[in-house]
N, C-alpha and C positions, 0 to 999 in steps of 0.2 A: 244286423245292427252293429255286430263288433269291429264290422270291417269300416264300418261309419266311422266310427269313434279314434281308431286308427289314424286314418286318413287327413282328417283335423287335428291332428296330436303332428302329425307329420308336415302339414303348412305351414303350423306354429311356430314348431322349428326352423322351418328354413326362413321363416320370414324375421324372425331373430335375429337370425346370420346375416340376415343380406343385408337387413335395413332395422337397425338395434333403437326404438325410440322407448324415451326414459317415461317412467310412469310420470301422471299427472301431476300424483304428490309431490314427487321431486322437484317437476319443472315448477308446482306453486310456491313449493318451500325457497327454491331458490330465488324467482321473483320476488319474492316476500322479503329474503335474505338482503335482494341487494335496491329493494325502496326503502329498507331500513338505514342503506349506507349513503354517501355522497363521495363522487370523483371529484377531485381537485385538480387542477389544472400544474403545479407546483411539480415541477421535477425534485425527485429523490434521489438525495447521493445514491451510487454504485448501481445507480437505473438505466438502463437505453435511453436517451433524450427522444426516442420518439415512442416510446412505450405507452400505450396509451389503457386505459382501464381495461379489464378483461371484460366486465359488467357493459360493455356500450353492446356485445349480439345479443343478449340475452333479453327476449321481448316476446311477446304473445305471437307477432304474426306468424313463427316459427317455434311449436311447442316441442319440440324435439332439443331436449337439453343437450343430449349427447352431442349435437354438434355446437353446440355452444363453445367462444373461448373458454380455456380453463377447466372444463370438463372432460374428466375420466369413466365412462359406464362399463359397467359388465356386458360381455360381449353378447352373451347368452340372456340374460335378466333382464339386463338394459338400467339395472341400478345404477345409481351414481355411487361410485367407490374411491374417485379422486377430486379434489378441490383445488384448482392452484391460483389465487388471486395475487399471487408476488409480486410487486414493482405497479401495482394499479392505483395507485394515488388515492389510498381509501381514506376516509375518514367516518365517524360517526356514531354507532351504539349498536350495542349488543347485550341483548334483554337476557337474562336467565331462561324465561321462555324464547327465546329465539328460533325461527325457524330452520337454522341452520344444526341446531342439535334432532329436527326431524331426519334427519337423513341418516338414519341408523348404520347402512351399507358402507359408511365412508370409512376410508382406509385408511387416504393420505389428508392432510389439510395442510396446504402452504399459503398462510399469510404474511408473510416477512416481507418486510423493506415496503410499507406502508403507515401513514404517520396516522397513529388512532393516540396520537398524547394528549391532545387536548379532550379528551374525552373522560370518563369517569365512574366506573361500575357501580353499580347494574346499569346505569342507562351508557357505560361505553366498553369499551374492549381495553381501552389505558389501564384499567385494574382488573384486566380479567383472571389475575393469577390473585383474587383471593379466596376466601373460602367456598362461597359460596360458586364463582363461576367458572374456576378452575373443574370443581368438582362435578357441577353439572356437565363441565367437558365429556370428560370420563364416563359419567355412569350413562350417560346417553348415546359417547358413540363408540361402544367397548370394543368396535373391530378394529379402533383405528391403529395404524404400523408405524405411521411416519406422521408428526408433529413437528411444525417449520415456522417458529414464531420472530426468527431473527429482525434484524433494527425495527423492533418493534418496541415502545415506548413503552413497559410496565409499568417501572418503577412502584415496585410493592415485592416484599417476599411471600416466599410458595410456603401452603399451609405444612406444619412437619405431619399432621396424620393424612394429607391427601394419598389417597387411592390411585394409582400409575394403572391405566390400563393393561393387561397381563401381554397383550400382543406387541404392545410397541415394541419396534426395532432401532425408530430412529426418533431422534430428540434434536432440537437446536432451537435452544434459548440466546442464542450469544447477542451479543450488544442489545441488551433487554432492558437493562440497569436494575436486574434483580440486585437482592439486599439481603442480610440476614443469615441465617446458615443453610445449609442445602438437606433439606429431607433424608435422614436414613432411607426410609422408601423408592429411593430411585437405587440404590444400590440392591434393591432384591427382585427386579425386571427380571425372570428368565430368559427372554429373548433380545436384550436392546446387543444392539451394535455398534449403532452410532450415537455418543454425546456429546455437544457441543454446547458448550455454556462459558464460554471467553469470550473478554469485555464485560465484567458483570460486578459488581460489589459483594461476592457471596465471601463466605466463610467454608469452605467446605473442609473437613474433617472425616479422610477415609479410614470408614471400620476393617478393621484388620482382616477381618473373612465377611466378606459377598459372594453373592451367585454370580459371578461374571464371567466364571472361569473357562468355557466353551464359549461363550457370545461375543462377549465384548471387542471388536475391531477397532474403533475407534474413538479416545479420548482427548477431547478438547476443556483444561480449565485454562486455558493463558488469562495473566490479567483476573487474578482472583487471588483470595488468601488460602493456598493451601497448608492449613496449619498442622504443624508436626510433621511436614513431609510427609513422604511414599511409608510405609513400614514395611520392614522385613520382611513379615510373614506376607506379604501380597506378590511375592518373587515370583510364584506362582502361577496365581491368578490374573495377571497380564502374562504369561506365556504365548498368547496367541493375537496379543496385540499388534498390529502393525500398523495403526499412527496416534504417536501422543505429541500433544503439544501441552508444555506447562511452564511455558513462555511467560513472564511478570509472573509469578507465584512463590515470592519471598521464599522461594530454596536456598538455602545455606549450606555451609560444612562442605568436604567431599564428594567427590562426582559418588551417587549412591549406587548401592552395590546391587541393588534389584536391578538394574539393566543388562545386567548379564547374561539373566534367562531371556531376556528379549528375541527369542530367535530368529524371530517373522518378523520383526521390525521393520520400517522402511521406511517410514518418518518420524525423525524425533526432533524435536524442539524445545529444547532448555535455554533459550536465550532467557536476556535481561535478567537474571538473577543472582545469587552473592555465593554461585560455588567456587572453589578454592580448592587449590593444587594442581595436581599432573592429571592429564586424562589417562585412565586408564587404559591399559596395550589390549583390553580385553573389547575394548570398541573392535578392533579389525578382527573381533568372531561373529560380528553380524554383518553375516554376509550377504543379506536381504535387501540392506538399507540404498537407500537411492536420496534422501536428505538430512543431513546431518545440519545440526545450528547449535552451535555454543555462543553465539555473538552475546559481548555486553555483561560478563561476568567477570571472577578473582581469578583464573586460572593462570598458571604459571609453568616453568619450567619447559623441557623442550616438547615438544609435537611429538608425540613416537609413531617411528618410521613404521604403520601396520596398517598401510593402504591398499596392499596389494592382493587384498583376499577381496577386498571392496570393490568389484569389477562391473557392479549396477550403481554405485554412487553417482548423481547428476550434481546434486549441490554440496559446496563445501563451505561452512560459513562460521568463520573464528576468528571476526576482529572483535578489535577492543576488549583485550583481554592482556597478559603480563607473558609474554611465551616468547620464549628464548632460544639462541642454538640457531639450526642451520633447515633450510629449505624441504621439509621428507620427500626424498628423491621418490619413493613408492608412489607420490599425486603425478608423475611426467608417464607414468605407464597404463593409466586410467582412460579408457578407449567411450566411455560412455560419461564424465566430467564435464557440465557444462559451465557450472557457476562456481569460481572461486576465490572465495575472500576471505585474505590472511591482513587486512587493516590494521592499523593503527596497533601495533604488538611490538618487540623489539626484538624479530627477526636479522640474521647478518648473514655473512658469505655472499656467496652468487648465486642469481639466478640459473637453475639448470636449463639445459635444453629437454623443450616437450617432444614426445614423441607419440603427439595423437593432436592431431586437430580439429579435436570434438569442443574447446573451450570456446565459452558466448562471450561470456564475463569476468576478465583478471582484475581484480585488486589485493596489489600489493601495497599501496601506498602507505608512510609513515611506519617504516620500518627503519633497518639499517644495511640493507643490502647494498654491495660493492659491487663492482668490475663491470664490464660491459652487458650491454643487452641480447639475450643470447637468438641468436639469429633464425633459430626456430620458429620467434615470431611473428615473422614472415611468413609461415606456412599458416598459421592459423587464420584460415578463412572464417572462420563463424567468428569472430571476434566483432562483437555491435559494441564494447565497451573494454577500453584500459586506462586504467589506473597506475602509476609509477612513481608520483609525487610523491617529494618529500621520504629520502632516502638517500643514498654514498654511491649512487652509481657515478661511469667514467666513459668519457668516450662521444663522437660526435653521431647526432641519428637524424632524418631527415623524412620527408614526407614518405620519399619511396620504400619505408619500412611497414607501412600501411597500406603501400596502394594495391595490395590482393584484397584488401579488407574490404571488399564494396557495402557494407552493412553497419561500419563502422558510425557510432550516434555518440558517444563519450572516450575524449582523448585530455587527458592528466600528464603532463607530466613536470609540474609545476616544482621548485626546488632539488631537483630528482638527481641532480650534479651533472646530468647531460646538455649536452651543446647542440641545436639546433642548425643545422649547415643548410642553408640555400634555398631555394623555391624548386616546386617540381610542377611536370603537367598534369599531373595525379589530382585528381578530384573525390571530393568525399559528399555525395547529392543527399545524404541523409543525416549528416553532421549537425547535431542537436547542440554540445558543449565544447568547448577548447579551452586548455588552462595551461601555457606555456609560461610561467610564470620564472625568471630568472633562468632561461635558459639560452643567450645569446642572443637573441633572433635580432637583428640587424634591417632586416627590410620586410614590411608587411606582407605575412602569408597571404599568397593567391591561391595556395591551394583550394583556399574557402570560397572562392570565387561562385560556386556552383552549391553551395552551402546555402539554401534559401530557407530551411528551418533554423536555423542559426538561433539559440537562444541565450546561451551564457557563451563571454568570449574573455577573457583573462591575458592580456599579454604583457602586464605591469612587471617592472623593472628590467625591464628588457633594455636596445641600444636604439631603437626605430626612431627615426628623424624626419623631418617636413611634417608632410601633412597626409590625411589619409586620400586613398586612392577615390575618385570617383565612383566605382562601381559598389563603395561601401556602404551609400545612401541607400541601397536597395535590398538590405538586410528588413524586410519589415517587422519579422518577428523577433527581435532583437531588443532583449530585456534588461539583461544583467553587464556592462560593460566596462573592465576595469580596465585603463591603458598608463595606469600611473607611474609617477619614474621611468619615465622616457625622454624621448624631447620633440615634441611635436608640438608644432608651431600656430595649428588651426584649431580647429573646432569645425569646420565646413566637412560635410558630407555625414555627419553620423543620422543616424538612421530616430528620429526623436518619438514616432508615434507610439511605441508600446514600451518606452524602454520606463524602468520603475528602479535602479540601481546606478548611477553613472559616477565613474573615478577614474579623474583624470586629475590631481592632483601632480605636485614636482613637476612640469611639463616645462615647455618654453613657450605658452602659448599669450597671445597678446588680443590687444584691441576687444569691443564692446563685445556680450553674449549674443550671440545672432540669436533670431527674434523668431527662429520656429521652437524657440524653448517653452513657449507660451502655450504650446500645441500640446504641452505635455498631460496625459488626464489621468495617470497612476504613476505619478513619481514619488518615489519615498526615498531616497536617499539621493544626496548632489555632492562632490566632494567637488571642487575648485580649487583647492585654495596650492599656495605657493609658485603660483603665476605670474606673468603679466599683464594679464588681463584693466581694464579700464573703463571709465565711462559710468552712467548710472547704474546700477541694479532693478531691473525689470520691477516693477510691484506685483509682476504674476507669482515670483518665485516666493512671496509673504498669500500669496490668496488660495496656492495649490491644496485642497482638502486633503491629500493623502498624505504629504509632504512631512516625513519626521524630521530628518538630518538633513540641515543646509549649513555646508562651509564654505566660506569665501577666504579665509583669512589670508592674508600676505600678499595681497594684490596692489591695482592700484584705483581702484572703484574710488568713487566719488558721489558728492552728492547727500539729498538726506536720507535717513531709514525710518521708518515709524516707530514709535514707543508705546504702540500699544498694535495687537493683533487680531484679526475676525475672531472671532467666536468658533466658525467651522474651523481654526489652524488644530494640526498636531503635533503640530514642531515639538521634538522634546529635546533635542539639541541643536542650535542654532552659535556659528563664530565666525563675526565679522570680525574680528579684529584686524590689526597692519596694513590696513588701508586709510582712504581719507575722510569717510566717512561723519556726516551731523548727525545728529538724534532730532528728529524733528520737533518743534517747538511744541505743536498742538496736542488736545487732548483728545482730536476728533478720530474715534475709528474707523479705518479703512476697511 
């Protein structure tokens, strides 16, 4: 008889392994789970446009949940331990009884990037962070690890006596529009790792000693009020942090002195806030870091040269900030550097030559850098984006400075004190922007020729003359285009269907507005004016819904204009003037 007993202990098993089906309860709870919700058809920001609800396998003819979308089972059990309905277009209600808190086994639940705001607890999930349903969370599924509530519409704050599951590891509340202050309670998790609660309205105020001090990997508050800053005594207990982000969180004063012990660090993020002074030389003892961000802060004085310990750094981002002095020769020696931007600061000298062409992304732009372009930049093949504008550089540079650049998508070099020489055969087939903006150019770049995503194009105040090339009309994606301060004499061939920005003002251009201007169905800005242009003024350019800025002035238009506008206008700046223009008599609206 024992060998009986055995033997069916032993099928059990393998039929387990082979073919894992979830119990009953599960697969009713879940059924249950998702007659209580409804899929919407509505794409969600930051979703796959073809993402379709996870809930459309999940039906009787097939009771085997485990193979369901979105389902995680124990391989052994066949419990359900994972929940992932992320990016499903959920909406609808969520009972305190719900049958999603039967699923006691569950580890993980990711509901994020599902719109439940028009809903409203008990009968929705839009207020599930209050007392009552937060809490029911918890006490019913105490094994869960990981908690994924991201762009999910709360708005309501978290109770301060709620109860945190003792197992959670990972937390993401962020773009929640939580409120209020943030639970002492979350800071006594023995096991979290990951928290992520950026983009939220909270107050958070960290106690000086928590249990974080082995766990915690990961802290996300960007975009929250961290009041009183980091304290001291926590130098510590991020020891083994390696990524904070506290990006928007009203930081003040000096770069703080708790990042010192940071030793694992590897991403930090202190953009957009009010720190002031010198960075510290003690940044190049983290030798972990692979993302640095200071953009968007007071900081001052020169950059110190202490990049060369930084030999895993990929991003370097420190504009818009007051930082003085000369170029840190230590970033040309960084073998693994993809992104770096020293923006808008006031940088001088010269550019050095690189000596690694790992770089994706240079902005240097809106500094004060002199002398020539240093020839280096030619080597740099990964380069999809530079920036150069707006700076003291000298010296003539031309297309064949890019042309190893096959990946190049953003090219800047607008005010930059460089001269533009000549046409080349050099083509750029993934050229997204161009902003040659006062730098010579004399005859229209053909290089763009093969440029067919082409979406901002800047060649204002330049010397180009006639009229544009034929082959220009065939720019279809072509949005944003300023060709002002020049002297071009047409209007014929620009490209009208998508464009939403057009300035062509100071030009020498004449004769009536050709008549595919009417084509236009997202224009918001028109600049015309100091032309020669002539003839009536279209009544489309008064009927455009999107249309804010319309300048004609200093032409020679004729004819009348209305004294009064549709209803759908959103002209909020309109100037006709220096023309010959009537005000029409009537009071009838167009």
């Amino acid at each position: 008889m024992e060998r009986v007993v055995l033997c069916v202990v032993f099928v059990v098993v393998c039929f387990s392994f082979g073919n894992p089906l979830c119990s009953s309860h599960d697969s009713l709870s879940l059924l249950h789970f998702k007659h209580s919700l409804n899929a919407t058809s509505d794409h969600l920001y930051g979703c796959p446009n073809s993402s379709n609800p996870k809930t459309t396998s999940w039906n009787m003819t097939s009771m085997d949940c485990c193979r369901w979308d979105g389902i995680t089972c124990n391989s052994f059990t066949g419990h359900v331990i994972g929940l992932d309905l992320s990016c499903s277009r959920l909406e609808g209600t969520l009972h305190p009884n719900s049958s999603l808190f039967q699923l006691r086994h569950l580890q993980t639940l990711d509901l994020s990037a599902n719109d439940f705001s028009s809903s409203q607890f008990p009968q929705g999930i839009g207020q599930l962070f209050n007392q009552e349903g937060l809490n029911m969370l918890f006490q019913n599924l105490t094994k869960l690890e990981l908690l994924s509530l991201s762009e999910v519409n709360i708005s309501s704050s978290i109770p301060m006596n709620l109860s945190f599951s003792s197992s959670l590891r990972y937390l993401n509340l962020a773009t929640t529009n939580l409120q209020g202050d943030l639970p002492k309670s979350i800071f006594l998790l023995p096991n979290l790792e990951t928290l992520r609660l950026s983009q939220n309205h909270l107050t958070v105020s960290l106690p000086k000693y928590f249990n974080w001090t082995h766990s915690l990997r990961e802290l996300d508050l960007s975009y929250n009020n961290v009041s009183g800053g980091i304290p001291n005594s926590l130098r510590n207990t991020f020891k083994a942090l390696k990524i904070l982000r506290l990006s928007g969180c009203k930081l003040a004063g000096p770069f703080q002195e708790f990042i010192r012990n940071l030793s694992q660090i590897t991403q930090l993020d202190l953009s957009d806030n009010h720190l002031e002074g010198e960075i510290p030389e003690f940044i190049g003892q983290l030798s972990q870091i692979t993302q640095l961000d200071l953009t968007d802060n007071n900081l001052d004085g020169e950059i110190p040269d202490v990049f060369s310990n930084l030999q895993m750094l990929t991003h370097l981002l420190l504009q818009n900030n007051n930082f003085t002095g000369r170029f840190p020769s230590s970033l040309v020696d960084l073998t693994n550097l993809q992104v770096l931007r020293l923006r808008n600061n006031s940088l001088s000298g010269t550019i050095p030559e690189f000596k690694t062409n790992s770089i994706g992304i240079l902005d240097l732009s809106r500094n004060q850098f002199s002398g020539s372009i240093p020839q280096s930049l030619t080597h740099l093949l990964n380069l999809t984006a530079v920036f150069l504008g707006q700076n003291k550089l000298s010296g003539g540079i031309g297309a064949e400075m890019f042309s190893s650049m096959k990946n190049l998508q953003y090219l800047d070099l607008s005010l930059s004190g460089l001269s533009w020489s000549g046409n080349s055969n050099t083509t750029f087939p993934l050229l997204s922007y161009l902003a040659l903006r006062s730098c010579g150019v004399k005859d229209f770049p053909d290089f763009i020729f093969n440029s067919k995503d082409l979406w901002i194009l800047d060649l204002s105040e330049n010397e180009i003359h006639g009229q544009l090339p034929k082959w220009f009309g065939g720019f279809g994606a072509l949005a944003n285009l300023n060709l002002s301060h020049n002297y071009l004499t047409s209007l014929d061939h620009i490209p009208w269907e998508k464009m939403m920005i057009l300035d062509v003002q100071s030009n020498s251009l004449s004769g009536p507005l050709p008549s595919p201007i009417c084509t236009i169905t997202e224009l918001f800005m028109i600049n015309l004016s100091y032309n020669n242009l002539s003839s009536e003024i279209p009544n489309c350019l008064f009927n455009f819904s999107s249309l804010r800025v319309l300048d004609l002035r200093a032409n020679n238009f004729h004819g009348l204009i209305p004294n009064k506008f549709p209803k759908k206008s959103r002209l909020v700046h309109i100037n006709l003037s220096k023309n010959q223009l009537e005000v029409r008599a009537s009071h009838t609206e167009i």
